[in-house]
C-alpha atoms as an extended CHARMM CRD file, in Angstrom:
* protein
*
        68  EXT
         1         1  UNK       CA              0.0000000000        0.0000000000        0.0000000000  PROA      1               0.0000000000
         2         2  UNK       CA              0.7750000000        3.8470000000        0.4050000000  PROA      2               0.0000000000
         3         3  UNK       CA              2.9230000000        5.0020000000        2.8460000000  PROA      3               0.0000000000
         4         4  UNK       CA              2.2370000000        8.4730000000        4.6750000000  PROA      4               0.0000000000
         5         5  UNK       CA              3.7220000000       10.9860000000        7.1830000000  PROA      5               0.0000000000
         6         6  UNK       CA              2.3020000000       14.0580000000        8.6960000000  PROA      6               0.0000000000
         7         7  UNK       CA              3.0960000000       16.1440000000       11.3040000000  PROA      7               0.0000000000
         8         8  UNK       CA              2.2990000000       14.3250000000       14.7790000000  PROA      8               0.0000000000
         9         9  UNK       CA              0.4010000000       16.9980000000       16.6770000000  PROA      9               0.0000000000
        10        10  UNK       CA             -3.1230000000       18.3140000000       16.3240000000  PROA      10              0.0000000000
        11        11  UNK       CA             -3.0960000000       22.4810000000       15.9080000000  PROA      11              0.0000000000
        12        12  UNK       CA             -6.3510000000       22.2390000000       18.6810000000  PROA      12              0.0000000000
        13        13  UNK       CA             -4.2590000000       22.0400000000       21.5340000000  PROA      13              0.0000000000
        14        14  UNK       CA             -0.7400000000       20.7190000000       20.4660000000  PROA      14              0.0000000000
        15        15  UNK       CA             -2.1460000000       17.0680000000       21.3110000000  PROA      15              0.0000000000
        16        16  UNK       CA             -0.1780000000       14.3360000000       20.1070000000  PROA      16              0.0000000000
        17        17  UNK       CA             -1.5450000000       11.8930000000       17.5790000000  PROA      17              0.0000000000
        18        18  UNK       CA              0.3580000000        9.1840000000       18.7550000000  PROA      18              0.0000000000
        19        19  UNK       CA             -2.7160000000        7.4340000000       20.0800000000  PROA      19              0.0000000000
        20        20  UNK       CA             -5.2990000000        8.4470000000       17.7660000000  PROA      20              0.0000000000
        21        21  UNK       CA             -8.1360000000        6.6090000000       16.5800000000  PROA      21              0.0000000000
        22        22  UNK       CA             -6.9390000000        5.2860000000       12.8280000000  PROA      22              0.0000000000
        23        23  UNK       CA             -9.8480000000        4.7190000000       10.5130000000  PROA      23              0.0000000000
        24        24  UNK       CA             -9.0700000000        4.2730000000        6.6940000000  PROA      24              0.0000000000
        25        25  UNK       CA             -6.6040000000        7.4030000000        5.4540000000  PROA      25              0.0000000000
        26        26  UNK       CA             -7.7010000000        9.6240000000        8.5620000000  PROA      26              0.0000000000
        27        27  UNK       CA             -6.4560000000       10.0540000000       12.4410000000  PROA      27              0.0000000000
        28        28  UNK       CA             -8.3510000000       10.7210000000       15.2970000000  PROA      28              0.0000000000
        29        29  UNK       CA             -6.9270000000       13.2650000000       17.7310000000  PROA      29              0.0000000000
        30        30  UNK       CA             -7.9030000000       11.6990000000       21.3530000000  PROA      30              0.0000000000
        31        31  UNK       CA             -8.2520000000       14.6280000000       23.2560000000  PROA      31              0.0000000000
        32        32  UNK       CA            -10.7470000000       16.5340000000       21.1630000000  PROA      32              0.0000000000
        33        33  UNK       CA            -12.0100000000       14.6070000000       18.4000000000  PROA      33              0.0000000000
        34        34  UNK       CA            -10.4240000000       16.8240000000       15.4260000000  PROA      34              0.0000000000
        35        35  UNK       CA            -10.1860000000       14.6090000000       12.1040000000  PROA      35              0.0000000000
        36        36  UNK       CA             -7.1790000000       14.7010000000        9.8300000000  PROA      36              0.0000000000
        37        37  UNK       CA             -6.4210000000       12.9330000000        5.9510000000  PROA      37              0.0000000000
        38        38  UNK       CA             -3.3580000000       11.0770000000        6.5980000000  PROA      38              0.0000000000
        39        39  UNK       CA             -3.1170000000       11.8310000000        2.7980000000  PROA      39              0.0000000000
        40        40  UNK       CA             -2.6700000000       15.5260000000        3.1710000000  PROA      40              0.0000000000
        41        41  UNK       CA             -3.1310000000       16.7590000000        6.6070000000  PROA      41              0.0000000000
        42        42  UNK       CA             -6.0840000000       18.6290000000        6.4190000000  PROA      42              0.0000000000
        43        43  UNK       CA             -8.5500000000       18.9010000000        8.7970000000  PROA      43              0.0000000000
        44        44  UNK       CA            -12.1130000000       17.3610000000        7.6300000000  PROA      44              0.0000000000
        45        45  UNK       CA            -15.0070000000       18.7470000000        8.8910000000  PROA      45              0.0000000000
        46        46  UNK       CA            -13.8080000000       21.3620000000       11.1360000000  PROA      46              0.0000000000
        47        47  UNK       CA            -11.3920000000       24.0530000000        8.8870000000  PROA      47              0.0000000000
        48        48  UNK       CA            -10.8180000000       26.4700000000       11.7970000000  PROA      48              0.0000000000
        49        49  UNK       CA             -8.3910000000       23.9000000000       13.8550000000  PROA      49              0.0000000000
        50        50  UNK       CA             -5.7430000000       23.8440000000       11.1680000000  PROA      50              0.0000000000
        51        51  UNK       CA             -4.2230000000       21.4000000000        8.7720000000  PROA      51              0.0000000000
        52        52  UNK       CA             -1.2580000000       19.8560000000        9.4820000000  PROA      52              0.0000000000
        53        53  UNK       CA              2.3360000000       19.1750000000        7.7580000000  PROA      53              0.0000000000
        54        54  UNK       CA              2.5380000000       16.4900000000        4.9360000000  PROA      54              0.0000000000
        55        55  UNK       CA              6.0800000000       15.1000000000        4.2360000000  PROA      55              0.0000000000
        56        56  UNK       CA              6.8720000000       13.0000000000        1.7040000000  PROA      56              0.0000000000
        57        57  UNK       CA              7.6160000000        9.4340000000        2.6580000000  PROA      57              0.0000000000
        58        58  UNK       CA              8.9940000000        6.1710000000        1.4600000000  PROA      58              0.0000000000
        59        59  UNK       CA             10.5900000000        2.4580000000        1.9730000000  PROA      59              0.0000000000
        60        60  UNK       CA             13.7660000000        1.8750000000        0.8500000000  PROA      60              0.0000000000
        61        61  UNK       CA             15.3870000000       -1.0870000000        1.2870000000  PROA      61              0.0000000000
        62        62  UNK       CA             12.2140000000       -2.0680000000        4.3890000000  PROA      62              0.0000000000
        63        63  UNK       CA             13.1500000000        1.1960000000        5.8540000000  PROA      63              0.0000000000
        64        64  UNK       CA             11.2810000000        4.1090000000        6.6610000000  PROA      64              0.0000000000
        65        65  UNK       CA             12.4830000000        7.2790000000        5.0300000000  PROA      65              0.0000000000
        66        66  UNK       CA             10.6590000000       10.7670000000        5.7290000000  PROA      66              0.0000000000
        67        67  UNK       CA             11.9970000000       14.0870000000        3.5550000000  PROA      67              0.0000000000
        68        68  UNK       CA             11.5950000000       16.7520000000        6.8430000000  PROA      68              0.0000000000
């Protein structure tokens, strides 16, 4: 499949995603509900939170690789 990396921490309240709720391409954040596109970062449903980083990711060689 697709591989994606965004920045870990929701705009809201500088939560970290870490243990959001993962449902298809989109994250969870825990402590207030705010929904983000793993694809892109933006925030669905509620524009006024913020959209977060998107960096460009990859496996090479079964390793990890995010462009910061």
């Amino acid at each position: 499949g697709e591989i994606y990396a965004i920045e870990n921490y929701c705009p809201h309240a500088i939560q970290t995603l870490t243990d959001g709720e993962v449902f298809g391409s989109m994250i969870k954040c825990k402590k207030h509900g705010a929904v983000f596109s793993l694809v892109d970062g933006r925030c669905i449903g509620n524009e006024r939170i913020g959209n977060l980083k998107k960096y460009s990711a990859s496996v090479v060689d079964g390793a990890v690789i995010v462009k910061l």
